[in-house]
MARNUVEX-375282 format. One record per residue (C-alpha): residue number from 0; residue in three letters; chain; x, y, z. Coordinates in Angstrom, 2 decimals. Layout:
BEGIN
NUM, ala, A, X, Y, Z
...
***
This chain:
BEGIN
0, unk, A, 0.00, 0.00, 0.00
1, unk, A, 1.46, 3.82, -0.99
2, unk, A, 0.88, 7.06, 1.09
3, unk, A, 0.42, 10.02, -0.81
4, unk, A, 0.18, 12.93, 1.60
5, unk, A, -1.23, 16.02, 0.62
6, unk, A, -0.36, 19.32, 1.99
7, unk, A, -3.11, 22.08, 1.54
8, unk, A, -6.49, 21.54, 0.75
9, unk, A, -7.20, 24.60, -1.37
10, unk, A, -7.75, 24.18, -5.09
11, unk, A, -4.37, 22.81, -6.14
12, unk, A, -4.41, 20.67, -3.11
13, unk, A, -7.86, 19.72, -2.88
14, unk, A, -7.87, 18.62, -6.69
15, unk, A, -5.07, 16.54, -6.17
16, unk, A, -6.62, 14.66, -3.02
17, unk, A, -9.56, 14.15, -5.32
18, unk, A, -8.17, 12.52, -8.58
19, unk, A, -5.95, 10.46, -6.29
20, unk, A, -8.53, 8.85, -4.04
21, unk, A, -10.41, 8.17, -7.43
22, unk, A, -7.27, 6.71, -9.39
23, unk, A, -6.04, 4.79, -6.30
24, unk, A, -9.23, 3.76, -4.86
25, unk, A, -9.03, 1.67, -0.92
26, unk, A, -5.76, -0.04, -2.48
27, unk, A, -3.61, 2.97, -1.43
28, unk, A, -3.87, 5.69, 1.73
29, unk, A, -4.55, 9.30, 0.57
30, unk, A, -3.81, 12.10, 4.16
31, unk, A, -4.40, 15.54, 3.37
32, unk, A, -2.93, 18.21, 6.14
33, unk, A, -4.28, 21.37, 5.91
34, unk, A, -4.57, 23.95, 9.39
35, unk, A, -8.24, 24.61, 7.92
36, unk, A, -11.80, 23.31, 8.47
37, unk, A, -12.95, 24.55, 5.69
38, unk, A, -12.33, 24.43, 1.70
39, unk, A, -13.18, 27.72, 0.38
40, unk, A, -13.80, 29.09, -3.09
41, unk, A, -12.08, 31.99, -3.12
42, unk, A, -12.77, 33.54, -6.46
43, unk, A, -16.07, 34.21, -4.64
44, unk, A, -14.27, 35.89, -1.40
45, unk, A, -15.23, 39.19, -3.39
46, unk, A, -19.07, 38.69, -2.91
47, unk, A, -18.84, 38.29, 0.40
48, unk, A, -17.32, 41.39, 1.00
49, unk, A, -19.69, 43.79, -0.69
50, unk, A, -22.30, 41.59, 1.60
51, unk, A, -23.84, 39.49, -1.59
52, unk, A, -22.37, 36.26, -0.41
53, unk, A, -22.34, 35.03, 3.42
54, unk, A, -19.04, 33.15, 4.51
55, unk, A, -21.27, 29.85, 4.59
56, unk, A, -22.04, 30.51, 0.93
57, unk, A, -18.69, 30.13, -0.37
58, unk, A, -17.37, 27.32, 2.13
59, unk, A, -17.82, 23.87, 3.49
60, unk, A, -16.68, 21.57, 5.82
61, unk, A, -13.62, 18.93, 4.56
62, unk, A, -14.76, 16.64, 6.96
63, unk, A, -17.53, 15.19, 5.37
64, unk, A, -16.31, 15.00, 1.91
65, unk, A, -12.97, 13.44, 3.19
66, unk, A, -14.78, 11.25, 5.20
67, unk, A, -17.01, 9.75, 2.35
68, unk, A, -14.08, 9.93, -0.18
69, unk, A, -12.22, 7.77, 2.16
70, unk, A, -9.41, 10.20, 2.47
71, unk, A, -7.99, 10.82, 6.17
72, unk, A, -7.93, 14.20, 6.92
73, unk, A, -5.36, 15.52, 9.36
74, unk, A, -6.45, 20.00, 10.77
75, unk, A, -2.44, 20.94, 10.90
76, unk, A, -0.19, 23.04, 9.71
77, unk, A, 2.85, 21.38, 8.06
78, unk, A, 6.04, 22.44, 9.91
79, unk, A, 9.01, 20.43, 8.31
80, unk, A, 9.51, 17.94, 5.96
81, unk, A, 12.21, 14.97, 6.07
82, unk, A, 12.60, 13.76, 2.73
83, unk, A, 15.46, 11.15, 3.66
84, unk, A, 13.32, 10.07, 7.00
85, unk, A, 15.48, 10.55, 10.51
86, unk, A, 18.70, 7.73, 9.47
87, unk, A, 16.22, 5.00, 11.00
88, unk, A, 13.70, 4.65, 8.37
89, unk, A, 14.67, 5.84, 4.66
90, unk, A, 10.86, 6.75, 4.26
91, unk, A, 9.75, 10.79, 3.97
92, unk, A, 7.80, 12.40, 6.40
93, unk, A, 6.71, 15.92, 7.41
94, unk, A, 6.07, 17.22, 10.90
95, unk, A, 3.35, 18.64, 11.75
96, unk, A, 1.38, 20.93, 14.30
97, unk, A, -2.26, 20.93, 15.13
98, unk, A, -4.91, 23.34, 14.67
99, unk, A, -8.19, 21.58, 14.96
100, unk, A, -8.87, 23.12, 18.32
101, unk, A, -8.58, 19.54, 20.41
102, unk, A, -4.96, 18.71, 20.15
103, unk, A, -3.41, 22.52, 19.70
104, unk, A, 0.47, 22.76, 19.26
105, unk, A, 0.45, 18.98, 19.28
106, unk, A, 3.04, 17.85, 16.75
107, unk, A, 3.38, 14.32, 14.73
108, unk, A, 4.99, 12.79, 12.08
109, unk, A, 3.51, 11.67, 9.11
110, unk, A, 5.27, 9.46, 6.63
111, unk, A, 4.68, 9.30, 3.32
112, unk, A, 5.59, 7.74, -0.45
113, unk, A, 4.65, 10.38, -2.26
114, unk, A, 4.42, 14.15, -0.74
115, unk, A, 2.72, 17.10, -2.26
116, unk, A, 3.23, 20.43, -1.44
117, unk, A, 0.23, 22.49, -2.10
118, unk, A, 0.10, 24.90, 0.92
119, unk, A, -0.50, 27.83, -1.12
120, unk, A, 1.06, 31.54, -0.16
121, unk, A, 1.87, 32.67, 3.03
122, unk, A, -0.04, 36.51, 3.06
123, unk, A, 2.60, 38.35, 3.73
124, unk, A, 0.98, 41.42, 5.25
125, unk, A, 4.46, 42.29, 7.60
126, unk, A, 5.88, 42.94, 4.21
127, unk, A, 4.50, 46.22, 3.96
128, unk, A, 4.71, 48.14, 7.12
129, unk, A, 0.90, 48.84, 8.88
130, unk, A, -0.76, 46.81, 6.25
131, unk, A, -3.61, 44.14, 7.18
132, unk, A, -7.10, 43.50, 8.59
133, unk, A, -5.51, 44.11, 11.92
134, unk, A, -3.65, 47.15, 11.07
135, unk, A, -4.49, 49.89, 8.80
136, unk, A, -6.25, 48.12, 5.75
137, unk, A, -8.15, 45.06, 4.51
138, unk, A, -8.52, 42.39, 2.60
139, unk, A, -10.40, 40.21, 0.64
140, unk, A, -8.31, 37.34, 0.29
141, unk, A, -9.47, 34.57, 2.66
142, unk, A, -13.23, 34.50, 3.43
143, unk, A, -13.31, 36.12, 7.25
144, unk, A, -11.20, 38.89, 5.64
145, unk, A, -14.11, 39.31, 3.51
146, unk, A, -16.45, 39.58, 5.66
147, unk, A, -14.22, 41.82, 8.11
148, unk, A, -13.91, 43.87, 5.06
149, unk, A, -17.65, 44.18, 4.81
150, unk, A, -18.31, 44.79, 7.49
151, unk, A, -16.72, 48.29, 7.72
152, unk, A, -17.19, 49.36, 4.37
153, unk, A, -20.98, 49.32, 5.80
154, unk, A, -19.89, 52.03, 8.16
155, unk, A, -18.74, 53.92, 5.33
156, unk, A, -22.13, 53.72, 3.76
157, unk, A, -24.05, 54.96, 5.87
158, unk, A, -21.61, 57.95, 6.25
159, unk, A, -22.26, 58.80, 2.35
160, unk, A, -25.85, 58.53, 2.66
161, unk, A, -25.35, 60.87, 5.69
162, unk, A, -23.74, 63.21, 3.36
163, unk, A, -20.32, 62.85, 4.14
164, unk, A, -17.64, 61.83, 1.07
165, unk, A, -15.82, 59.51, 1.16
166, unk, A, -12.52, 58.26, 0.24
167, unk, A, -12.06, 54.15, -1.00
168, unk, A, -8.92, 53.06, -2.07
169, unk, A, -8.45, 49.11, -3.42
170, unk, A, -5.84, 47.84, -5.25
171, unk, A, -1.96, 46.21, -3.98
172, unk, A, -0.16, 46.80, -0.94
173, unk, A, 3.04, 46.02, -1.62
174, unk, A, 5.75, 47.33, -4.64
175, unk, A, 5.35, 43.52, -5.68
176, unk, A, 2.29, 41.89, -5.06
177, unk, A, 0.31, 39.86, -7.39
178, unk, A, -3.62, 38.19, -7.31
179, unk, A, -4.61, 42.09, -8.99
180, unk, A, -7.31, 40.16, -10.09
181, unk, A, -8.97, 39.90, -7.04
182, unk, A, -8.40, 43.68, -6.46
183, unk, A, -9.66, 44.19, -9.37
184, unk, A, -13.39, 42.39, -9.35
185, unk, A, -13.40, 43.90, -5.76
186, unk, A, -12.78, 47.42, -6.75
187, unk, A, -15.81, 47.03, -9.89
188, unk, A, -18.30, 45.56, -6.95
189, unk, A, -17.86, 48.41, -4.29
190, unk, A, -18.47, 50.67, -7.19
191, unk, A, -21.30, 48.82, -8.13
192, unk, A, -22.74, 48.53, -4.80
193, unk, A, -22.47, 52.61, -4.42
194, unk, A, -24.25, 53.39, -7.63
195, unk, A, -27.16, 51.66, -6.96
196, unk, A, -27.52, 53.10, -3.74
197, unk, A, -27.20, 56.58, -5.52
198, unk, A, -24.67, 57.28, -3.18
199, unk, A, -21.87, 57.87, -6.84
200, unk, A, -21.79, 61.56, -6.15
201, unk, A, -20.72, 60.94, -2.01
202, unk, A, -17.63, 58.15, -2.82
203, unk, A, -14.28, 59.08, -3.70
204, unk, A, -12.83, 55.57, -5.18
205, unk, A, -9.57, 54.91, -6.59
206, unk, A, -7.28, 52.11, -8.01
207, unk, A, -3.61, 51.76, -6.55
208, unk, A, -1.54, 49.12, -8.51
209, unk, A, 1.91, 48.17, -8.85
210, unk, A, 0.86, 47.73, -12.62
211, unk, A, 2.92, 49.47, -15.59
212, unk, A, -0.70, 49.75, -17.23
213, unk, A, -3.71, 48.76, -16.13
214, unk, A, -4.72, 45.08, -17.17
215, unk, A, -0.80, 43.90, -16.69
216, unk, A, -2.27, 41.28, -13.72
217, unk, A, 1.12, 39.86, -13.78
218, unk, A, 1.06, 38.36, -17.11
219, unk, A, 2.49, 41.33, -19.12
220, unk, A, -0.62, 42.39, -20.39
221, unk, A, -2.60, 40.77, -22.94
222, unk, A, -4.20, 41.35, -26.64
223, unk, A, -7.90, 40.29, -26.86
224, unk, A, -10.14, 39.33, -29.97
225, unk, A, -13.24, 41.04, -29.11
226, unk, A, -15.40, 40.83, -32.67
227, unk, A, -12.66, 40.58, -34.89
228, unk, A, -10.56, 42.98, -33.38
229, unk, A, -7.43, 42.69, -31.02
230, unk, A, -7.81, 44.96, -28.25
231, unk, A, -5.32, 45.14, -25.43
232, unk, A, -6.13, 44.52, -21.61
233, unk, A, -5.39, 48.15, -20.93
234, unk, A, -8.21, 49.26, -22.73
235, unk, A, -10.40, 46.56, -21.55
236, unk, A, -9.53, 47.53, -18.12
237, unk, A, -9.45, 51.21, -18.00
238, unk, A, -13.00, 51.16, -19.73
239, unk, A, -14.24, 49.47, -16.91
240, unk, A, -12.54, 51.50, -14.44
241, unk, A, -13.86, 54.99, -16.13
242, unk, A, -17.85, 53.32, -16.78
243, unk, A, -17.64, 53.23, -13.00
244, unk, A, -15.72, 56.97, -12.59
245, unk, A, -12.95, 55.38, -10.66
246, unk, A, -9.96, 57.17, -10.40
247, unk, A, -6.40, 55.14, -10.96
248, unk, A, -2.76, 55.28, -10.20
249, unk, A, -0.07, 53.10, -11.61
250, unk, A, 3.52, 51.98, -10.86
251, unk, A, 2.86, 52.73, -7.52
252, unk, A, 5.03, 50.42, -4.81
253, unk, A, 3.15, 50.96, -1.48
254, unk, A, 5.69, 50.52, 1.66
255, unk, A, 3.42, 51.70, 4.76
256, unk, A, -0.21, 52.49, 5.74
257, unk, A, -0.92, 54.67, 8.31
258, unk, A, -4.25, 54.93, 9.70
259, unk, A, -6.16, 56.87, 6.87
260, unk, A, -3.00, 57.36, 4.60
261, unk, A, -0.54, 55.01, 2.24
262, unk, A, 2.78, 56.09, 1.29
263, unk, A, 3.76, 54.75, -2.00
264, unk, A, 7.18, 55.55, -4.46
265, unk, A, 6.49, 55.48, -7.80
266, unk, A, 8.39, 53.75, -10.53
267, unk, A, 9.58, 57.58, -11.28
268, unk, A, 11.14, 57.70, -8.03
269, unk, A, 8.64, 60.35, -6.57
270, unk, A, 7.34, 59.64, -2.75
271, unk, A, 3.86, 60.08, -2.56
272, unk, A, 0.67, 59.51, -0.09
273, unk, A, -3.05, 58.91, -0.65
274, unk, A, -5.12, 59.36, 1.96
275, unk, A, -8.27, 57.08, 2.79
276, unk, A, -11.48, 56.06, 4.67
277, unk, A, -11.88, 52.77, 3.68
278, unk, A, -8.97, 50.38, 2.29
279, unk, A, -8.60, 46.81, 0.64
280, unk, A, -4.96, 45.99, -0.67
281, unk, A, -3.63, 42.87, -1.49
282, unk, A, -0.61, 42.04, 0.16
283, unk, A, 2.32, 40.15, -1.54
284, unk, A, 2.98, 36.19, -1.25
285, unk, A, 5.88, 34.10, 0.16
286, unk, A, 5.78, 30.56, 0.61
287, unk, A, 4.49, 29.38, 4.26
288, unk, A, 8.09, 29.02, 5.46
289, unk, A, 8.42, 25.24, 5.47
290, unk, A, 12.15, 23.70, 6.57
291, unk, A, 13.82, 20.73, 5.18
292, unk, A, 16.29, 18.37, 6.46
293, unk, A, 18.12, 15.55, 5.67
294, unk, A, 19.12, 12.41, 7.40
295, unk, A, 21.68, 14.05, 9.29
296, unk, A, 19.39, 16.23, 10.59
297, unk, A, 21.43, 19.17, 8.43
298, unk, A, 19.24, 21.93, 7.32
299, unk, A, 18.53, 21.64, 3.40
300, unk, A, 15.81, 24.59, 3.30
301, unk, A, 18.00, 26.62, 0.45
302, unk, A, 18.25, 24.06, -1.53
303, unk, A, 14.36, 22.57, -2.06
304, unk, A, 12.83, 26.05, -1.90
305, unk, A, 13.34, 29.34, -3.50
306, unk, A, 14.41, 32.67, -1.45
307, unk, A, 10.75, 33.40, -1.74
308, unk, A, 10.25, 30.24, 0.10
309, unk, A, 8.18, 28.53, -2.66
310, unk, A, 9.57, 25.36, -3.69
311, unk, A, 12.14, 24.50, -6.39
312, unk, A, 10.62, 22.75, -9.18
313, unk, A, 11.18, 20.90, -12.48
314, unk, A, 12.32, 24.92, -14.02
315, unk, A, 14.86, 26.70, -15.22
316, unk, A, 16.26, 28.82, -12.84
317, unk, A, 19.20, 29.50, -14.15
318, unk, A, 19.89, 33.41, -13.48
319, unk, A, 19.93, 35.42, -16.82
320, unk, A, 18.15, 38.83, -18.44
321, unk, A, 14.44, 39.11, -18.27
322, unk, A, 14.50, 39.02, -22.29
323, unk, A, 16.60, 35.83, -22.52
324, unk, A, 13.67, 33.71, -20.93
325, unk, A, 11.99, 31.16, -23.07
326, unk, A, 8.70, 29.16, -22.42
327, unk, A, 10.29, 26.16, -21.93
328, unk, A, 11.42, 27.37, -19.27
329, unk, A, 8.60, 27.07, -17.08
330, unk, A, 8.13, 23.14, -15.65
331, unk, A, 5.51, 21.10, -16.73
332, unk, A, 5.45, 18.33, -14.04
333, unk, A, 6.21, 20.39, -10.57
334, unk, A, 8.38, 17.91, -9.31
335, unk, A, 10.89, 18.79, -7.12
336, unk, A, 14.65, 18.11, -8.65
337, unk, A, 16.67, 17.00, -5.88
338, unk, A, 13.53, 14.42, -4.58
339, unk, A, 11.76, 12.85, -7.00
340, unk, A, 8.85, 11.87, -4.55
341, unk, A, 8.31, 15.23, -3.84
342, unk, A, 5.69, 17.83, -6.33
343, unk, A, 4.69, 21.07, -5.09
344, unk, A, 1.85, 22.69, -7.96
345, unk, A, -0.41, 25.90, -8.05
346, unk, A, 1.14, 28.85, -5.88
347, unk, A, 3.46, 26.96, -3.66
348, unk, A, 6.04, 26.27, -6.81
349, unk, A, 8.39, 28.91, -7.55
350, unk, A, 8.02, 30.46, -10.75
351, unk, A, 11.41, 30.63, -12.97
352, unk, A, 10.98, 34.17, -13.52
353, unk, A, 8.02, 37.29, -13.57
354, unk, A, 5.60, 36.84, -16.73
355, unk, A, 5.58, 41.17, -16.48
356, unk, A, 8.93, 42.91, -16.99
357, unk, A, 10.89, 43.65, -13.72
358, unk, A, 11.38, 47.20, -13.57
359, unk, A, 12.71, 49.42, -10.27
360, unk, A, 12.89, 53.10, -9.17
361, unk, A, 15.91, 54.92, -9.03
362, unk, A, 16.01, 53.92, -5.26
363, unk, A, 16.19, 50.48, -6.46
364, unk, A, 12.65, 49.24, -5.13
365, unk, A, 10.85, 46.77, -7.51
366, unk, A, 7.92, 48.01, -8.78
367, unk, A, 6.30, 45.21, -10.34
368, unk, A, 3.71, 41.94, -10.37
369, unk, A, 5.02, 39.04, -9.53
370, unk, A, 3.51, 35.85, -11.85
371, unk, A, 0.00, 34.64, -10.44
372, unk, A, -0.67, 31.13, -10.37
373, unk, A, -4.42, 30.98, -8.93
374, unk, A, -7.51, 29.78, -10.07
375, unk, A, -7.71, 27.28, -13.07
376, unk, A, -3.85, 27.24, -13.70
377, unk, A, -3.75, 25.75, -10.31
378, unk, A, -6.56, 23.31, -10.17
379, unk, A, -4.78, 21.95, -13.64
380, unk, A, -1.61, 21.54, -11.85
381, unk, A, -3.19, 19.70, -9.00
382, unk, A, -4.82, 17.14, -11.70
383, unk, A, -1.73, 16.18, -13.30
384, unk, A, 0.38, 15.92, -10.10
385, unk, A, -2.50, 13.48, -8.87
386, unk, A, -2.40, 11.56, -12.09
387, unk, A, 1.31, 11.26, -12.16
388, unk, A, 1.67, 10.19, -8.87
389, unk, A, -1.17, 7.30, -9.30
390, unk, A, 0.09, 6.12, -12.76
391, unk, A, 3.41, 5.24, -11.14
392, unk, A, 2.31, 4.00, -7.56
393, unk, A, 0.32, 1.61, -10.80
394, unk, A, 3.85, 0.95, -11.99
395, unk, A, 4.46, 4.03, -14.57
396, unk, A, 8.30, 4.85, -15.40
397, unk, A, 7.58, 8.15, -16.96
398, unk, A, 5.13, 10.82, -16.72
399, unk, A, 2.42, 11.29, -19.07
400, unk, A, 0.59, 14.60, -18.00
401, unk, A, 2.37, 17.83, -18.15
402, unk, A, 1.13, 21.44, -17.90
403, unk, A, 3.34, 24.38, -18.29
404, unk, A, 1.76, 27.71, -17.92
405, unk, A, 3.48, 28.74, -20.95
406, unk, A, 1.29, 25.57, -22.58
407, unk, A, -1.88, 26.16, -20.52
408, unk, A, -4.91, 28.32, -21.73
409, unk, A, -6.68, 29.74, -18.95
410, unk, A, -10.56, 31.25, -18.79
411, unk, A, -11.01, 34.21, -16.19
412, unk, A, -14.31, 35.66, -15.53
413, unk, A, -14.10, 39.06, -13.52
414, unk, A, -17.30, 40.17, -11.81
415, unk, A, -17.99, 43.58, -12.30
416, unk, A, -21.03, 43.59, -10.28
417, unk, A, -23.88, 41.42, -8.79
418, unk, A, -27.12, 42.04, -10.05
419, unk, A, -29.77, 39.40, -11.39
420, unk, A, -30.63, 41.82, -14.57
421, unk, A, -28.34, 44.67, -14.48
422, unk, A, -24.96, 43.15, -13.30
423, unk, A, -21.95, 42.73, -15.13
424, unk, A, -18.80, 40.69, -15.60
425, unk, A, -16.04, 40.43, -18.10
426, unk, A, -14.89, 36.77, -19.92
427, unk, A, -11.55, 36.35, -20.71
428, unk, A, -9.69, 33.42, -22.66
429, unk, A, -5.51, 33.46, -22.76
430, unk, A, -3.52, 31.11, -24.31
431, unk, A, -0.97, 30.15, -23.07
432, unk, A, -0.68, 32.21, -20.02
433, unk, A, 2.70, 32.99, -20.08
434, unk, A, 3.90, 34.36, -22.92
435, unk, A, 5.60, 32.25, -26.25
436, unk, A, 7.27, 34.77, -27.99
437, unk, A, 9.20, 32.73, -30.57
438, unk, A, 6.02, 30.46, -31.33
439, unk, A, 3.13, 33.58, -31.15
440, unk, A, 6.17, 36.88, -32.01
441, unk, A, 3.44, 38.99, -32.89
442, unk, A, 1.81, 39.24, -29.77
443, unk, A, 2.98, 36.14, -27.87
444, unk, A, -0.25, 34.20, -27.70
445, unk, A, -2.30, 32.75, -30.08
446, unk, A, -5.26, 34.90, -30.92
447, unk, A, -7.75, 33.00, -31.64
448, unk, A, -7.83, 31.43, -28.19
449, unk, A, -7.26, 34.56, -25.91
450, unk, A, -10.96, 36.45, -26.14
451, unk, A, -12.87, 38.35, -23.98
452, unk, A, -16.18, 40.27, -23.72
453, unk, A, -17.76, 42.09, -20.90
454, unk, A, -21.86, 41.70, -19.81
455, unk, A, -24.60, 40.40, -18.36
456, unk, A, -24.35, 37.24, -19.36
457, unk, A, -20.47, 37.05, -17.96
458, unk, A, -22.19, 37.96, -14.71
459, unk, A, -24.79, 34.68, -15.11
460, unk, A, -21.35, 32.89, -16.41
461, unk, A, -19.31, 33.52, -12.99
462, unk, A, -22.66, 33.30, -11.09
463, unk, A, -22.98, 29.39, -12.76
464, unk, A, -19.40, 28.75, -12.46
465, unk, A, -19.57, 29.64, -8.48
466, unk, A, -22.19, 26.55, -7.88
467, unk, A, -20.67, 23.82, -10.92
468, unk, A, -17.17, 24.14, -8.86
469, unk, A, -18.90, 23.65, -5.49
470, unk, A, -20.49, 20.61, -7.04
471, unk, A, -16.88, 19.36, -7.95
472, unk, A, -15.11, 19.95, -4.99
473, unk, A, -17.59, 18.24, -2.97
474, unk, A, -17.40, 15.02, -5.55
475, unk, A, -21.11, 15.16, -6.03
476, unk, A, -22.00, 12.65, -8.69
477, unk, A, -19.74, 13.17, -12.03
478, unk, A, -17.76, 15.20, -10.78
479, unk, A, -14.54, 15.01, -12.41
480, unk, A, -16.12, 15.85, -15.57
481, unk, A, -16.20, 19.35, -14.85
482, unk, A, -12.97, 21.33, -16.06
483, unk, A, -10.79, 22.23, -13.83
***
């Protein structure tokens, strides 16, 4: 019998506890450690926190899907992993610490065959000085953040429809945070929200971004087909932006939040502030800060993971100019190189290089996205892991799935506001997500797959999309024939 432990149980994670319990069936043991009760869908974090979506609506408990799966669910947070064992046994394992509220700070080790690292990002608020939902700011990026969120933008409200303006600012926190997405959807809802309370005329709102232009989200831009013609993701996104009289700024790396005001340097090297009533930025990632050691019980942390702490994969990482990078440079199997028994996909990999152009001030401060890897990306990553790791626990010698992001498509649809008959979102196609420049040199990606329009009916689309991946994560019947 083979262990496969899982790390994480968000959608990389989740996905590849799913497709291996149904490739390995009772024949094998399937553990997934995650410090959560909950999955959540975060794509729908956004709803929540413009009150359209309760935190019940957009989670549920592991638990009983794990427990009818047959997978053996362990509420921890990973600590350390072994990958050599302790000199006794040869066999892998990973320490970890409880969090399930009845055996708190208790640690264990779990062995395993196969190990997958799919903790997701660490959300790295103490990178920015006085950022966070318990500082200055808040966010949207976990579903009581959400809610948090929403629940003071309330109080700002009902301050605009007692007459009083004021002053929203959304966008990233930090000089190099990524997930502007997010921002982005949240920034079109709170708008939303305010004009159809008539309240347009009392609300001050305004985009901050570490962007170059708007639409960059980390992936250099785009060019969409809409009708025919190739329009870039600037345009798409500034339309947007002015339809709903928000405000932007750009190339803005944000290093503190005060109570009611961010200080930000700007690509130009100019120090600036904005001041505020009500504030969601993103904050940037890191990995969760797992350690590694071998046998000897010698620290090996630099070598399996990244400076960023995200874990070393099957990529090039090989230190050269932005403009020397190729797509095959990105890995395609997210298996760690120095153990072979060891994959980390979605946002716990480290990425080779940024998709958008690094750029600094003259102080030297990055000003820049770092490459996303959320959403479907992810949940594709998760899948092939899980198939790779069951086809050779069945005896496999090579692997047969592989999904580079620079060979990945991926479909995005951005909510631009709830409403059953006058909301709005935007559909977007890209292929591949990072950019081929010697197979696509015109724009870097083919064009008839990377399309995108902006209605009602991409409102109905995400709206859909929300309940058919519910239905999937909870393995309701047929499930793995929705997409990932």
């Amino acid at each position: 019998m083979a262990k496969v432990v899982v790390l994480g149980a968000g959608v990389s994670g989740h996905t590849a506890a799913s497709f291996l319990k149904k490739k390995l069936g009772k024949h094998h043991e399937v553990v997934v450690v995650t410090p959560n009760a909950y999955y959540q869908w975060i794509p729908s974090n956004i709803w929540v926190g413009v009150g359209r979506m309760t935190i019940d609506d957009v989670r549920f408990e592991l638990k009983k899907v794990y427990n009818r799966w047959g997978i053996i669910l362990k509420q921890a947070k990973a600590i350390e992993i072994h990958p050599e064992g302790d000199g006794q046994s040869a066999r892998g394992y990973v320490t970890i610490e409880y969090t399930d509220g009845v055996r708190n700070g208790e640690r264990e080790m779990v062995d395993y065959d196969y190990l997958v690292n799919a903790t997701g990002p660490k959300l790295n608020f103490d990178a920015t000085e006085g950022l966070g939902p318990d500082k200055n700011s808040f966010s949207v990026c976990t579903y009581g953040h959400a809610a948090h969120a929403w629940e003071h933008l309330q109080d700002n409200i009902k301050k605009m429809q007692a007459g009083q303006k004021q002053r929203i600012l959304i966008g990233t926190g930090h000089a190099m945070a990524t997930c502007q997405g997010a921002a982005f959807e949240y920034i079109l809802n709170v708008a939303y929200e305010i004009s159809k309370l008539g309240l347009s005329d009392k609300a001050q709102i305004t985009w901050i971004s570490n962007e170059y232009e708007l639409g960059d989200f980390g992936m250099a831009g785009a060019f969409i087909n809409r009708g025919g013609y190739y329009t870039p993701t600037k345009v798409f996104t500034e339309s947007l932006m002015a339809e709903y009289g928000i405000n932007w700024i750009r190339r803005a790396g944000v290093h503190q939040v005060d109570p009611g005001k961010v200080y930000y340097e700007t690509l130009e090297g100019e120090e600036k502030s904005q001041e505020f009533d009500f504030a969601m930025l993103i904050p940037s990632f890191s990995g969760v800060g797992l350690t590694s050691y071998d046998k000897s019980g010698a620290d090996i942390t630099e070598k399996m993971f990244a400076p960023n702490k995200f874990m070393k994969v099957d990529a090039d990482y090989t230190a050269k100019p932005f403009e020397d990078w190729e797509a095959d440079d990105w890995p395609s199997i997210y298996q760690n190189p120095l153990f072979k028994n060891i994959y980390a996909p979605g946002i716990a990999f480290a990425p080779p290089h940024p998709i958008s152009k690094p750029m600094s001030s003259p102080s030297g401060r990055q000003i820049f996205p770092t490459a996303p890897r959320t959403g479907m990306p992810a949940g594709v990553m998760g899948k092939i892991v899980a198939l790779n790791i069951a086809e050779k626990i069945q005896g496999a010698e090579e692997h047969q799935h592989k999904a580079s992001m620079s060979r990945m498509g991926a479909a995005c649809v951005v909510s631009a506001g709830f409403g059953s008959l006058d909301g709005l979102g935007a559909s977007m196609t890209l292929f591949p997500v990072v950019p081929d420049w010697e197979k696509y040199p015109d724009w870097g990606r083919d064009m008839n797959y990377s399309l995108g329009e902006a209605g009602l009916a991409g409102h109905w689309l995400k709206v859909i999309l929300h309940y058919l991946f519910f239905h999937k994560a909870k393995g309701y019947p047929f499930w793995w024939l929705i997409p990932e």
